[in-house]
LUMKOL-639175 format. One record per residue (C-alpha): residue in one letter; x, y, z. Coordinates in steps of 0.001 Angstrom, whole numbers, plus 524288, in hexadecimal, padded with zeros to 5 digits. Example, Ala and Ser with C-alpha at 12.3 -4.5 7.8 and 13.67 -1.06 7.14 Angstrom:
residues 2
A8300C7EE6C81E78 S835667FBDC81BE4 
//
This chain:
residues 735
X21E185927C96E95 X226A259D5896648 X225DE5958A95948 X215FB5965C95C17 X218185A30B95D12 X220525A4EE950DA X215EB59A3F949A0 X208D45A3EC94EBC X2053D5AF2794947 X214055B5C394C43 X217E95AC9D940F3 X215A55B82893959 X21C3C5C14A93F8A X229335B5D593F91 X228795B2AC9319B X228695C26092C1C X230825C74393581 X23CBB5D09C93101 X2448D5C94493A96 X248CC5BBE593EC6 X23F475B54C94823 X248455AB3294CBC X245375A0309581F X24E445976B95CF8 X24FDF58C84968D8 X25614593BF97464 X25D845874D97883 X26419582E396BF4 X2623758F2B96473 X25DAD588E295929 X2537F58FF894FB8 X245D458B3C95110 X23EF459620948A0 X2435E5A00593EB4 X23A255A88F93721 X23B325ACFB9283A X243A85BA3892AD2 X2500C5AFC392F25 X24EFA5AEBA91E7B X24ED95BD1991C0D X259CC5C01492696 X261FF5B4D792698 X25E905AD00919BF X25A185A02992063 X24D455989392165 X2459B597E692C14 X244BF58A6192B99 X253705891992B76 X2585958EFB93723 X24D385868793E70 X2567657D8A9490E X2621E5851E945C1 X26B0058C8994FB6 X269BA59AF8952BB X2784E59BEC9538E X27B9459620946D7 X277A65A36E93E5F X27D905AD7694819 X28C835B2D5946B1 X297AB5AAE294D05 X29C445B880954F8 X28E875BAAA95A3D X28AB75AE1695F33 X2917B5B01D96CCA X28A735BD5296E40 X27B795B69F969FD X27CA55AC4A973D8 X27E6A5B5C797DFA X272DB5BCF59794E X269A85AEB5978B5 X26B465AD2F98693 X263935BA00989A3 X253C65B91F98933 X254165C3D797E06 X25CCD5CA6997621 X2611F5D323969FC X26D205D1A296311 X2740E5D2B195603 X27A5B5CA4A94FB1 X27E775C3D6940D3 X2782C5B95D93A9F X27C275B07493115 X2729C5AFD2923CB X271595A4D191D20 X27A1F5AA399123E X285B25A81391BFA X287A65B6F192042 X283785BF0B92B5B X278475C96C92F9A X275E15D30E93A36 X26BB15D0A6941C0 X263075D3F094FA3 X25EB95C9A895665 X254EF5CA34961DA X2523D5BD3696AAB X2489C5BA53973DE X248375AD8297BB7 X239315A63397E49 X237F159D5898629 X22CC75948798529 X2269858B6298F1E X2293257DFF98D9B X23103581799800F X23FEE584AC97F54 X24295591FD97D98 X24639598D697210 X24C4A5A50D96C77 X243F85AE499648A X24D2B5B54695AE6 X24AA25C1B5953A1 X254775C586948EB X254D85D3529413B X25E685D50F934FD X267745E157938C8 X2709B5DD2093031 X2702D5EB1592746 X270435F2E0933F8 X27B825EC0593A5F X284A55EC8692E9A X2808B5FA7692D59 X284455FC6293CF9 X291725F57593BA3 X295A55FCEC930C2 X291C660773936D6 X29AB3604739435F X2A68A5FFB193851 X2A54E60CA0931E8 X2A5AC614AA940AE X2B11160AFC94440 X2B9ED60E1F936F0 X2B7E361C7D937C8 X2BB2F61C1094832 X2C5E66145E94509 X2CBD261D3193945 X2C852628F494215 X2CF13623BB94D10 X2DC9661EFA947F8 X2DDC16286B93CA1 X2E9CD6309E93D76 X2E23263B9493A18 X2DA6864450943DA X2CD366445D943AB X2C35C64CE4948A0 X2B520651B094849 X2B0EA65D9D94B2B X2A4486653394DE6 X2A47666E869418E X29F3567AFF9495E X2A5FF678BD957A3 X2B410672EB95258 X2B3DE6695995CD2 X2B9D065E7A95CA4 X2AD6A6507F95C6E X2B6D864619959B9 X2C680644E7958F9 X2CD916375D9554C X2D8106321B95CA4 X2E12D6385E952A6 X2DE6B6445495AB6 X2EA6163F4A9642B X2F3E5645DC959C7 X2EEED6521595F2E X2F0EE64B6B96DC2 X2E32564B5896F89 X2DDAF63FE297490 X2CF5C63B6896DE8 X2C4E56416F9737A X2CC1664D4D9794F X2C82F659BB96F38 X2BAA6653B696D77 X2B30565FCF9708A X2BCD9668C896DE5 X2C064671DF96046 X2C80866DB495824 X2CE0667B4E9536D X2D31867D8196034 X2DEAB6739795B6E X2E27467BBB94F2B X2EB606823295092 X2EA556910D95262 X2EE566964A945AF X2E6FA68D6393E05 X2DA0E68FA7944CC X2D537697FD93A74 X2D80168FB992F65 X2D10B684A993644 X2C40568A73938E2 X2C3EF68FFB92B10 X2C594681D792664 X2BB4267CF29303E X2B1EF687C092ADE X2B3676838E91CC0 X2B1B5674DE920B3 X2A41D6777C92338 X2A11067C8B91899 X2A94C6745190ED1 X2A5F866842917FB X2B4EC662CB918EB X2C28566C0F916C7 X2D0CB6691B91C1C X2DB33672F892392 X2E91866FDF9291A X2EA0D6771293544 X2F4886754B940E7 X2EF4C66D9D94E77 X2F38766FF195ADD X2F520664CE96340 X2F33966286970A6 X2FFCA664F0973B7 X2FDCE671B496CF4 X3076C66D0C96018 X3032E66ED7953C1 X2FF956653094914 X2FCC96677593C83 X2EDD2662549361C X2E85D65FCE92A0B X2D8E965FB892C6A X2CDCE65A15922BA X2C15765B7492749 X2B2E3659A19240B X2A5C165D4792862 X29BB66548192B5C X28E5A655D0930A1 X2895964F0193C05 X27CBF64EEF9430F X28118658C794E4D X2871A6612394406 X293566641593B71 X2A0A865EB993F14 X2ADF065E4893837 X2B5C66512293773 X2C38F655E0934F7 X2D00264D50932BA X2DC006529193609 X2EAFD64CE993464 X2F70E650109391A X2FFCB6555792DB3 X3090E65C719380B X313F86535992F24 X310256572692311 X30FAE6675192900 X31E1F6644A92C60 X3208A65F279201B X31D3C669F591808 X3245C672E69204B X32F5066A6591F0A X32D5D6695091142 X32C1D679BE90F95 X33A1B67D12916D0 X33F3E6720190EC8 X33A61676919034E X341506847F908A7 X34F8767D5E90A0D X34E2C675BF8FEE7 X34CFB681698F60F X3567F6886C8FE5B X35F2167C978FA2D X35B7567CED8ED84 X35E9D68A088EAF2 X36CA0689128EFF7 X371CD67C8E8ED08 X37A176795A8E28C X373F96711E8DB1E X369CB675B48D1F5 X35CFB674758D2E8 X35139675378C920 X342B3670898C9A9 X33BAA66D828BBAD X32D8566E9C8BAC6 X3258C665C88B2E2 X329A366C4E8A632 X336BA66A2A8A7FC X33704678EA8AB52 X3413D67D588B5AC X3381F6839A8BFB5 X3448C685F08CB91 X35354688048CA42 X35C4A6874E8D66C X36647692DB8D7ED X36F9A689818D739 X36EB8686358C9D5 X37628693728C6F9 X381D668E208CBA3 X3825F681D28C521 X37C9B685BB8B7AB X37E1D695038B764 X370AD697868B491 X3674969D578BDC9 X35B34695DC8C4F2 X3525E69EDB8BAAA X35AA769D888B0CC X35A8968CCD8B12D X34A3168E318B373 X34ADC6964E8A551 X3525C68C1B89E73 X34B0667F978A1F3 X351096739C89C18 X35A9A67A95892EF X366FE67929898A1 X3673E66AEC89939 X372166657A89099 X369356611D88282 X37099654E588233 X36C06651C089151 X35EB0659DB88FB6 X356D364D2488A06 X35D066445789444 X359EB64FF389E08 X34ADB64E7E89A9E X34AF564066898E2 X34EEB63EEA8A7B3 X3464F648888ADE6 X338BA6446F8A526 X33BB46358A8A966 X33E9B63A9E8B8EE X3313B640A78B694 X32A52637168B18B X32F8E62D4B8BD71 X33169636208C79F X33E6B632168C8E8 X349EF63B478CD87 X353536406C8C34F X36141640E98C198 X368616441B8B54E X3758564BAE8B04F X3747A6554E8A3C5 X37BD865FAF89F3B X376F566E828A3B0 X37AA367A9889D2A X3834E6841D8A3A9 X3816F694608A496 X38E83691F389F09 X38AB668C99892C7 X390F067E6289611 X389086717889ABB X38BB066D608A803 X386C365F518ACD4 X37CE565E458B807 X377A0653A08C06C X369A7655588C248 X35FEB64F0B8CCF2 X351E16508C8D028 X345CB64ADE8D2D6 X3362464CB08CEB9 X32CB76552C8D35C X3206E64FB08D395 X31298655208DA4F X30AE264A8B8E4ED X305606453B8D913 X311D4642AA8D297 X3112E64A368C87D X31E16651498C3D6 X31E6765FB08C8A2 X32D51660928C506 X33BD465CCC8C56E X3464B662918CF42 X354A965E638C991 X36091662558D1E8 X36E85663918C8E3 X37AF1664578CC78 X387026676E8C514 X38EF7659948C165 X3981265EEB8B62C X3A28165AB48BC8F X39FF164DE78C0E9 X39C2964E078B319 X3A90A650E08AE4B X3AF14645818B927 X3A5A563AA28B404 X3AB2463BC38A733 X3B90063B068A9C9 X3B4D662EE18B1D7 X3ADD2628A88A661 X3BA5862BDF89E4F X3C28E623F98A9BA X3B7FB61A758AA94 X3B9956183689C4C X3C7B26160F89D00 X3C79060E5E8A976 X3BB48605458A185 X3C574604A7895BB X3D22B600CE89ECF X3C9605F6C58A46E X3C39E5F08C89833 X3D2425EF7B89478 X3D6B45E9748A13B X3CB7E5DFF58A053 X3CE055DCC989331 X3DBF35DA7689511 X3D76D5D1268A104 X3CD155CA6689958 X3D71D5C84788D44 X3E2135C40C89719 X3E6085B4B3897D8 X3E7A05B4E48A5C3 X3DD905B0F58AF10 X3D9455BDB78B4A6 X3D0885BE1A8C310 X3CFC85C5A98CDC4 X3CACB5C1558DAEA X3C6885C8708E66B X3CA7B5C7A38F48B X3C01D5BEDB8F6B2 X3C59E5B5D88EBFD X3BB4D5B83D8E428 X3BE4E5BA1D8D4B4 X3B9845C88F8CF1E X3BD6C5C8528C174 X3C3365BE678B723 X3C8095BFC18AA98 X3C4185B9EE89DFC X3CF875B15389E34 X3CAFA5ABF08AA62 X3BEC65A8828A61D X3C28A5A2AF89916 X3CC6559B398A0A4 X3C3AB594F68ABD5 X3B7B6592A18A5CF X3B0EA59DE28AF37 X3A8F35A8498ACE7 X3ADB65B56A8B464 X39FAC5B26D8B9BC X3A2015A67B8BE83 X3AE405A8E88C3BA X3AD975B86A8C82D X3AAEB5B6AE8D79E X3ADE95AA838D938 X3BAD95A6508E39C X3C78C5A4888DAE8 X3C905598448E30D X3BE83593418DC3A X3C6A45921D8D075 X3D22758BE48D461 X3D46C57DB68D64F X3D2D0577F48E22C X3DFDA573C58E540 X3E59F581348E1AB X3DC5D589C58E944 X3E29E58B808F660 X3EFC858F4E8EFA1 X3E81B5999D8E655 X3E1C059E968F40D X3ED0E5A18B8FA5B X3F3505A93E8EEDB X3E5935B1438EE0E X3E7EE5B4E48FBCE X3F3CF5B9498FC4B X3F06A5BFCF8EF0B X3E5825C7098F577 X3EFB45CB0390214 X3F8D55D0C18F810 X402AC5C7448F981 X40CAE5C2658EF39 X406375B5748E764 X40C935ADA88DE4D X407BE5A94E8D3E4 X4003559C178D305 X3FA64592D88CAFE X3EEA558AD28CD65 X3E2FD584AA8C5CE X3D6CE58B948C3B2 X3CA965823B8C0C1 X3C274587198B4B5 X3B2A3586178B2BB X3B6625782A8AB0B X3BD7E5724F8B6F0 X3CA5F574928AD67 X3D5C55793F8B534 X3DF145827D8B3BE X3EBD3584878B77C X3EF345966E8BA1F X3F9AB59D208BE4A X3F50A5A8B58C611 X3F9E95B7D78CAAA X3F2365BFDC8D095 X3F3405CD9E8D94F X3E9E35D23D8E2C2 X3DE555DD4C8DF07 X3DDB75E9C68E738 X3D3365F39B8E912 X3D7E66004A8F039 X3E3115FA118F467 X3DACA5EF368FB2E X3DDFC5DF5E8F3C8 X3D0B05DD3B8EE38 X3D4295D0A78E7C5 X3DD765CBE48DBD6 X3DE775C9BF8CF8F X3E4BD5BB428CA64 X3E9CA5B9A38BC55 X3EA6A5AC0B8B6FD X3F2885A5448ADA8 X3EB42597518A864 X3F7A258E528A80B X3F0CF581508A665 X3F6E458072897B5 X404A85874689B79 X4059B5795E8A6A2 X400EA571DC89CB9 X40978574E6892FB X41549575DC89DA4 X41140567F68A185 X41238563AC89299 X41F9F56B84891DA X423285645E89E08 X41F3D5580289779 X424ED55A6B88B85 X4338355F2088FEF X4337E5524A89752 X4308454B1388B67 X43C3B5509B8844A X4449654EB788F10 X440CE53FAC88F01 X4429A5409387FC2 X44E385451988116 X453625398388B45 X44C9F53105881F5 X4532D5344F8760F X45FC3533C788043 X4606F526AA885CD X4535E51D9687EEA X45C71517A0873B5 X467FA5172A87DB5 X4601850E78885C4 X45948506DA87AB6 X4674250318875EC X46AF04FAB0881C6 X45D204F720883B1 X45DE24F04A876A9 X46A8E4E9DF87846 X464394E4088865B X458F24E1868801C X45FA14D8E987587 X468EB4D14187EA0 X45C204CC888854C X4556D4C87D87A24 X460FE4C0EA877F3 X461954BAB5886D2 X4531E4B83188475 X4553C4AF4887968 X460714A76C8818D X45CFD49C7488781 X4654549DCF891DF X45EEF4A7BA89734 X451DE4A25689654 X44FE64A3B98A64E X451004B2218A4A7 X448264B27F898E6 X43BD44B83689FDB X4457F4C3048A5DB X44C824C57E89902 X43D774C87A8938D X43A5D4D1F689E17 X447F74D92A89B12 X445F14DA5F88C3E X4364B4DDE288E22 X43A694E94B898B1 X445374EE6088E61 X43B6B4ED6D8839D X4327A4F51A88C0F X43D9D4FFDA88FB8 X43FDB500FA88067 X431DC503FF87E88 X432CD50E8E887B4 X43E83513D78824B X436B0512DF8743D X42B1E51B2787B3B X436D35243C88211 X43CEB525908744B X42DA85292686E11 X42CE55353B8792E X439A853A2F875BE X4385E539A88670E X4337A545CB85FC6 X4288753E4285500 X4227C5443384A20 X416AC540028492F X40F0153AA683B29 X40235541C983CBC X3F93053D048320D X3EAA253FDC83154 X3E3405313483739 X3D6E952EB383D7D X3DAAE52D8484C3A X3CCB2522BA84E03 X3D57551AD18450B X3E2355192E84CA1 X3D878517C5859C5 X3D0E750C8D8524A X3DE645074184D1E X3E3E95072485C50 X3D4F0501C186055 X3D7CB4F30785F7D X3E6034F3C486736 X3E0A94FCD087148 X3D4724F21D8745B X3DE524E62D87337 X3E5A74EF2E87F60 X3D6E94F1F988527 X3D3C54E2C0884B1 X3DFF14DF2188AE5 X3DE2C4E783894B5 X3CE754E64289721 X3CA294F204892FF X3C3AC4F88A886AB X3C736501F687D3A X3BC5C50C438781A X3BB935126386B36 X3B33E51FBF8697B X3BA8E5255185C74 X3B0D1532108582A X3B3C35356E84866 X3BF2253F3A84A2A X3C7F15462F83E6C X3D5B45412A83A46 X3E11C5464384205 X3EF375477A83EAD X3F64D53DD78461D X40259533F28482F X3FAE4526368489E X4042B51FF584F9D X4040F52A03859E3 X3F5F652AE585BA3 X3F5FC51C0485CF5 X4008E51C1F867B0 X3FA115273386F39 X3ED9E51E9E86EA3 X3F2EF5124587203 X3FAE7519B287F81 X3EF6D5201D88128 X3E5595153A8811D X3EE0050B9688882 X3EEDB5154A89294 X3DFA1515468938D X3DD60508B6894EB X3E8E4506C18A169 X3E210510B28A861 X3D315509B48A453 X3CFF1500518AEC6 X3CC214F0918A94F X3BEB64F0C28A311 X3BFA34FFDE89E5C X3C091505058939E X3C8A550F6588A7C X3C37A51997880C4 X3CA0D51E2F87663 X3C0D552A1687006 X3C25B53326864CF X3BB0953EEF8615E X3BC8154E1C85B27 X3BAB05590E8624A X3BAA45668E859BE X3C7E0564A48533D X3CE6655CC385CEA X3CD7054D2485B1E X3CDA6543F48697C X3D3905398386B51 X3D0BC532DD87911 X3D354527B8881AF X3CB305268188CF0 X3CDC751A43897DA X3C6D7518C38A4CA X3D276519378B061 X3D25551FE38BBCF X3D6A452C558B5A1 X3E461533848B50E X3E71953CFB8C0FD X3EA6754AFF8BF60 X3F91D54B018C2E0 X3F9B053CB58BA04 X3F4CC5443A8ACB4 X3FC8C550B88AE2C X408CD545F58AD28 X402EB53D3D8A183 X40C7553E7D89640 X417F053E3889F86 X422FD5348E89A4D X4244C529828A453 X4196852E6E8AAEA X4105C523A38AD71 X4054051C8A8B522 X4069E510858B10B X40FA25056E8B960 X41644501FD8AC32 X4151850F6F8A351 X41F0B5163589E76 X417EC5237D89DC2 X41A5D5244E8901C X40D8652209888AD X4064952FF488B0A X412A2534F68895E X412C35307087B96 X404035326387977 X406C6540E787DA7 X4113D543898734A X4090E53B8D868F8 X3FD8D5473D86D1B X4089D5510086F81 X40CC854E9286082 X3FFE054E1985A66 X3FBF055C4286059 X3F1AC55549867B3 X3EC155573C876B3 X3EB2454D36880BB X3DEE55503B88B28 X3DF37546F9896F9 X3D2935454089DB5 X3D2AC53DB48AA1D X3C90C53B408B4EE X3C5C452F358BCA7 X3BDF4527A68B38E X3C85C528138A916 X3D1D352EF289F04 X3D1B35348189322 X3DDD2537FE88A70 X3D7C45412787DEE X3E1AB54373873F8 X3DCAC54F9986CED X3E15F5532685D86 X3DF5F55D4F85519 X3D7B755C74849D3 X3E0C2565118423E X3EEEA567BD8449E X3EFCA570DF84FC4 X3F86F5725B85B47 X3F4DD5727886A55 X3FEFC57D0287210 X40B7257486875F8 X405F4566AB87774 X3FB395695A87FBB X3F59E55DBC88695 X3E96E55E5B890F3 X3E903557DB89BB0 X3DAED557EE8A10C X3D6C8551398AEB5 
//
């Protein structure tokens, strides 16, 4: 029956209608008409929000609120809508329900746009909301007033400073809580307000209590519609009151200070012009305060006056405080030093107003610094000595502190070890030592750092290379107001001093033996010759041909006793040797094919690596001997199936000769003995072959190096280019 309605001669009124004309099934809510305004209002065709939901286009937070509203047989309400462009609008809707016979009911819906008027409302109430809020939790008191009357319309909550609680001088005038004194002042102010419209006064308050508190008032008059009233804002600045006072009797003592303490005191305007001179400045510079304002910047000292300037111009230009020494002329006639501090004046915009400088008299201190640079001087040149004479010293120098830490090394030290003083300065001494001498060098560094008597010691320090070194140490401990601080270790390298004592050792035994040698070797050969003939002659009888294979043994054992006798007789025997200038490739490729024949016996192989090197001066026979022992040697200590280099090369001015095998290696206590007469390894050896090979070296002024590890040795003979001589037969022995 209602869409007849709508389709009659109301269509009209439906289709131009302002509003929405909107009806929908009351049952499932969904839209069953919609005239042309939904376009206007919302932006959607009649046609399609035909079958859709009423809910659908209303806001999420209202929904609860509209269905409560449905359920009632009419109704007004507002409420947002959702446009078609995805955004919301204010609007009032009014509902009626109809209920038609024998037809479901509907809901007729009329919808107005108040989308202008509600924004305008709610900003309205955001705008009363902001200012009640700032009224009511600013820390400032604020009040309105009737302009005429004085009393009191509104008071915020700041009001409680006061102890008034809100609400309680409502009604009542506001001049009755200035205080008495400053009445007058106030209602001249108050007069002037109206007629300048707004005006300020700082006036005292009295307090419920009845204290005092001090105010500093703006207010303003505004015009309302029952008449003229003042809306003044007051704030406490009872602090600030204090403060000033505060700031006055300072102000009072400070130039009571100023005028009677002994340092001087001046204040420079912005010309550099002295403006104030304390009293005291007559007894530290003779003049009077007037006298000093008269003179400016003229006593300054002309050699300090530039650097004077400089300093204060670049404190002025940073704002920075000042502090400088010049030289100040005297009433006397005579230039006195002074130590000057001061700091910037500057106004609340930071701009310079002025400089205050307080100076004190430091001619004396002065006087005292320079005698100290003159001791410092001497003290710097006794030093540089010392430290020279330690740095130039061939001692290791160090001294550790109680932690065993090392603080300082010489130069000696370093050159000696390898070490930076960087790498070594802080680091534990122990760290230095060997490992099998460190718990002996520990206990001497304790009792060292208890005072107690230490002997001296030697142990081996390990260098950056892995070299060691053998030192003979003495050291004292450190002290530091009579407290031991540390101590300080000096250390003689005597690596090459053992050496050479070993070789001395070696060498006194050799002329001992040459001496027995020259003693008893032809005594014995004598009746060794005369056995050995009468059983040359026993082997050629036949009568003794039973015995033959013991007769052989017998004259093969003395012919091996005379050829140690021969090689006793060689070590004994002073030789001169026939140096002559040969290629030393040429006697190893003249010894090449024996030395294989011995390598092929024995399966293994002999290895030539001959480099071009110069001619040498040398005894050929010699050389070939000491290659042959040499060799030989190799290739008993090679295992079956190795092999044996022999390798030549130059390095600088020092030709190589080496023979490399692949044993086991040589132990440490083994090489330190190689050389020895009789010393030997070997089941059968004598002990005399490197014995010989080291005087063959010893007389060619030539170096044996001995290089030994697991996977082999190598023996490097090293010569001189040129004629030279090593200090007293020195001979490496390298592990």
């Amino acid at each position: 029956m209602l869409l007849d309605i709508l389709k009659s001669g109301y269509n009209f009124i439906a289709e131009y209608s302002t509003e929405m004309i909107d009806v929908f099934d009351r049952e499932s809510l969904t839209c069953i008409y919609a005239s042309p305004a939904n376009y206007r209002i919302l932006g959607y065709k009649p046609e399609t929000l035909i079958g859709r939901h009423f809910l659908e286009l209303v806001h999420p937070e209202e929904l609860e609120v509209l269905r409560d509203f449905l359920n009632q047989e009419k109704g007004a309400v507002e409420l947002r809508l959702r446009k078609k462009e995805g955004y919301y609008v204010w609007v009032e809707m009014n509902w009626y329900i109809i209920q038609q016979a024998g037809e479901p009911d509907c809901v007729l819906i009329v919808t107005r746009d108040i989308h202008e008027r509600k924004q305008a409302e709610l900003s309205q109430q955001l705008s009363e909301k902001r200012y009640r809020l700032i009224s009511d939790n600013a820390r400032d008191l604020i009040c309105i007033v009737d302009a005429n009357s004085f009393k009191y319309i509104y008071t915020s909550p700041s009001y409680s400073l006061l102890d008034y609680s809100e609400g309680e001088l409502l009604g009542q005038s506001f001049i009755d809580l200035i205080h008495q004194d400053d009445k007058p002042m106030a209602f001249h102010k108050l007069e002037d307000w109206k007629n300048q419209g707004w005006g300020s006064y700082k006036c005292r308050a009295i307090k419920k209590d009845g204290t005092l508190i001090w105010f500093d008032s703006l207010g303003k008059l505004i015009e309302t519609p029952t008449g003229l009233e003042f809306i003044i804002i007051s704030r406490d600045i009872t602090e600030s009151k204090q403060v000033e006072e505060a700031l006055r009797s300072s102000e009072e003592r400070l130039r009571e200070i100023t005028d009677n303490m002994l340092d001087g005191i001046i204040l420079l305007n912005w010309d550099g012009i002295i403006n104030y001179a304390s009293p005291s400045c007559k007894n530290l510079l003779g003049y009077s305060p007037k006298a000093i304002m008269a003179t400016s910047l003229d006593l300054v000292h002309p050699g300090d006056r530039w650097q004077f300037i400089r300093v204060i111009n670049q404190a002025i230009k940073k704002r920075s405080p000042v502090r400088l020494e010049f030289r100040c002329l005297h009433a006397k006639g005579d230039y006195i030093w002074l130590e000057a501090v001061g700091n910037i004046l500057t106004d609340n915009n930071n701009h310079y107003k002025g400089l205050v400088l307080a100076f004190r008299d430091i001619e004396a201190r002065k006087q005292a610094e320079q005698k100290a640079v003159e001791n410092e001087s001497r003290l710097i040149e006794q030093y540089n000595c010392l430290n020279t004479l330690i740095n130039k010293m061939n001692e290791f120098c160090y001294t550790y502190d109680e932690n065993y830490n090392i603080t300082f090394v010489n130069k000696r030290t370093t050159e000696g070890t390898g070490y930076s003083q960087k790498e070594m300065i802080g680091r534990c001494i122990f760290d230095f030592v060997h490992p099998d001498d460190r718990e002996r060098v520990r206990s001497f560094a304790e009792q060292r750092l208890k005072d107690l008597d230490v002997d001296r010691c030697e142990h081996r320090l390990i260098c950056k290379n892995g070299q060691e070194l053998l030192v003979h140490i003495k050291g004292s401990p450190l002290f530091n107001n009579g407290k031991i601080t540390g101590a300080i270790i000096l250390c003689d390298d005597i690596t090459e001093y053992k050496k050479l004592q070993s070789e001395m050792t070696r060498l006194d035994q050799m002329h001992t033996i040459g001496e027995i040698a020259a003693g008893i070797a032809h005594e014995i050969r004598n009746p060794m010759t005369t056995v050995n003939g009468f059983l040359q002659l026993l082997l050629k009888d036949e009568d003794f041909n039973d015995k033959r294979e013991y007769l052989e043994i017998m004259i093969e054992e003395l012919n091996r006793a005379n050829g140690i006798i021969g090689e006793f007789l060689n070590l004994a025997r002073h030789k001169i040797v026939d140096l002559k200038a040969c290629q030393i490739n040429q006697i190893v490729r003249s010894l090449a094919p024996l030395l294989q024949a011995d390598a092929f016996l024995s399966d293994r192989t002999i290895i030539l690596k001959l480099e071009d090197v110069p001619d040498l001066l040398l005894d050929v026979k010699e050389i070939r001997q000491l290659i042959i022992n040499l060799v030989r040697n190799a290739l008993e200590a090679t295992p079956c199936g190795g092999m044996v280099e022999i390798l030549t090369r130059q390095e600088n001015d020092v030709v190589l000769l080496s023979i490399k095998d692949q044993g086991n290696g040589i132990p440490d206590d083994i090489i330190e003995k190689l050389g020895t007469p009789f010393f030997s390894t070997k089941d059968n050896g004598t002990g005399l072959g490197l014995a010989i090979c080291f005087g063959i070296i010893e007389r060619h002024k030539a170096r044996l190096n001995i290089d030994s590890s697991s996977s082999g040795t190598t023996f490097t003979v090293k010569f001189k280019c040129e004629p030279y001589h090593f200090n007293e037969q020195e001979i490496d022995y390298a592990n």
